[in-house]
C-alpha positions in Angstrom: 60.0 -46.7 -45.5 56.9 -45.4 -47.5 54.0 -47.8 -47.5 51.6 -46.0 -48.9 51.1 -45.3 -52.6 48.2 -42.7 -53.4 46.5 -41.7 -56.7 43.7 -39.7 -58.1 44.4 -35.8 -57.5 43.8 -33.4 -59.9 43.1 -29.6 -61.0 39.0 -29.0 -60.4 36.6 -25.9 -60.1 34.8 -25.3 -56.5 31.6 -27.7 -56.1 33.0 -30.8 -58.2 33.9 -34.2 -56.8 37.2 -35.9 -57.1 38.0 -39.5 -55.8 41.5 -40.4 -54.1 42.8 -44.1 -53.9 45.8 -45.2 -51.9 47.1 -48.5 -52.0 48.8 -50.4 -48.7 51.1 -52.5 -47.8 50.9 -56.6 -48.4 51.4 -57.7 -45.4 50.0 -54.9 -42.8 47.2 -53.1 -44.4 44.8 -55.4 -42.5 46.2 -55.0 -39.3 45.3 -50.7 -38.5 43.2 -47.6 -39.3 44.4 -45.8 -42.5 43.9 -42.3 -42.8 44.2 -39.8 -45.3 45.8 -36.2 -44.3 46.5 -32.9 -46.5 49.4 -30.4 -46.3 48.0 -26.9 -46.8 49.7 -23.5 -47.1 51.1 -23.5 -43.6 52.6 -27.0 -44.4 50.9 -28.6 -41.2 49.0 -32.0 -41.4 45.4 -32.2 -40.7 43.8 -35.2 -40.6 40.9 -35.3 -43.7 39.6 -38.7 -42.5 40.4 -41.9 -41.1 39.3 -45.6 -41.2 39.4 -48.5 -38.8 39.9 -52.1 -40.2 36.4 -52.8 -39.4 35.2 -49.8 -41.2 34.5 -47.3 -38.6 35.5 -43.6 -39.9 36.2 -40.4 -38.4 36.1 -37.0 -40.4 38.0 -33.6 -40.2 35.5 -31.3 -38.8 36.4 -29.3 -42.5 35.4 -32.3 -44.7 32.3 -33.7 -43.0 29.5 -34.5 -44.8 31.2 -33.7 -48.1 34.1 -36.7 -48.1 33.3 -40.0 -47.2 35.9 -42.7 -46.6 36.2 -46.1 -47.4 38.6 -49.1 -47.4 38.7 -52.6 -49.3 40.9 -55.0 -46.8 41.3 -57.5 -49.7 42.0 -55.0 -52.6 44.3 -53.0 -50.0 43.1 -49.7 -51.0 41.8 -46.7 -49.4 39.6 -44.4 -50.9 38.3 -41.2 -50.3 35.6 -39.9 -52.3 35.4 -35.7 -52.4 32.3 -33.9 -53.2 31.3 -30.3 -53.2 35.1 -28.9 -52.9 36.4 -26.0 -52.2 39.2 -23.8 -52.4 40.1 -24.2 -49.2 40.5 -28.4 -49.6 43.2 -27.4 -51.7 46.4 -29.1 -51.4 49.0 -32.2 -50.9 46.8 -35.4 -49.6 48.5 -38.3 -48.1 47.6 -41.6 -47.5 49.1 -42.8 -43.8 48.2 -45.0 -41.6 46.5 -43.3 -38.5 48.5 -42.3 -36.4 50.8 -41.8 -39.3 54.2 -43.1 -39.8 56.2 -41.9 -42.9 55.3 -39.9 -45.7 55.0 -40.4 -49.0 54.9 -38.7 -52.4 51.1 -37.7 -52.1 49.0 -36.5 -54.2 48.0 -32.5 -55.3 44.4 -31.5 -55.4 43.8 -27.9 -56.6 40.0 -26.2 -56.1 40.3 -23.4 -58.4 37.3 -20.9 -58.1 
């Protein structure tokens, strides 16, 4: 069962910003972390980021200090904001919790150069 609904990708040039929102379920998005994970070339999932219910965060070595994430418990929604991209962030991002359970649709992000 999907849970997750994500929004916000999009085609941009290396060093602009993009901002990724996810939105949760009802009646569990207050009760774990929520991450957000991209599907690259090799199809593997790497975790981009992750968020606790009290706010901590933890950060792909890859995206820190360029993406920072954030959660609102009573808007359930995720968001992660991504600044100075590159190429290499390209790909399929997926809002999950963390661990993650299934997958949903995601959404692309494309770095051109």
């Amino acid at each position: 069962q999907v849970q997750f609904v994500e929004s916000g990708g999009g085609l941009v040039q290396v060093g602009e910003s993009l901002k990724l929102s996810c939105e949760g379920p009802e009646k569990t998005f207050n009760l774990d972390s929520v991450g957000w994970y991209r599907q690259g070339p090799k199809k593997n999932y790497e975790l981009v980021a992750a968020v606790s219910i009290m706010g901590t965060t933890t950060y792909g070595e890859a995206v820190k200090g360029r993406f920072t994430i954030s959660r609102d418990n009573a808007k359930r929604t995720v968001t992660l904001q991504m600044n100075s991209l590159k190429v290499e962030d390209t790909g399929l991002y997926y809002c999950n919790w963390y661990p993650p359970g299934n997958w949903g649709q995601g959404t692309q992000v494309t770095v051109s150069p």
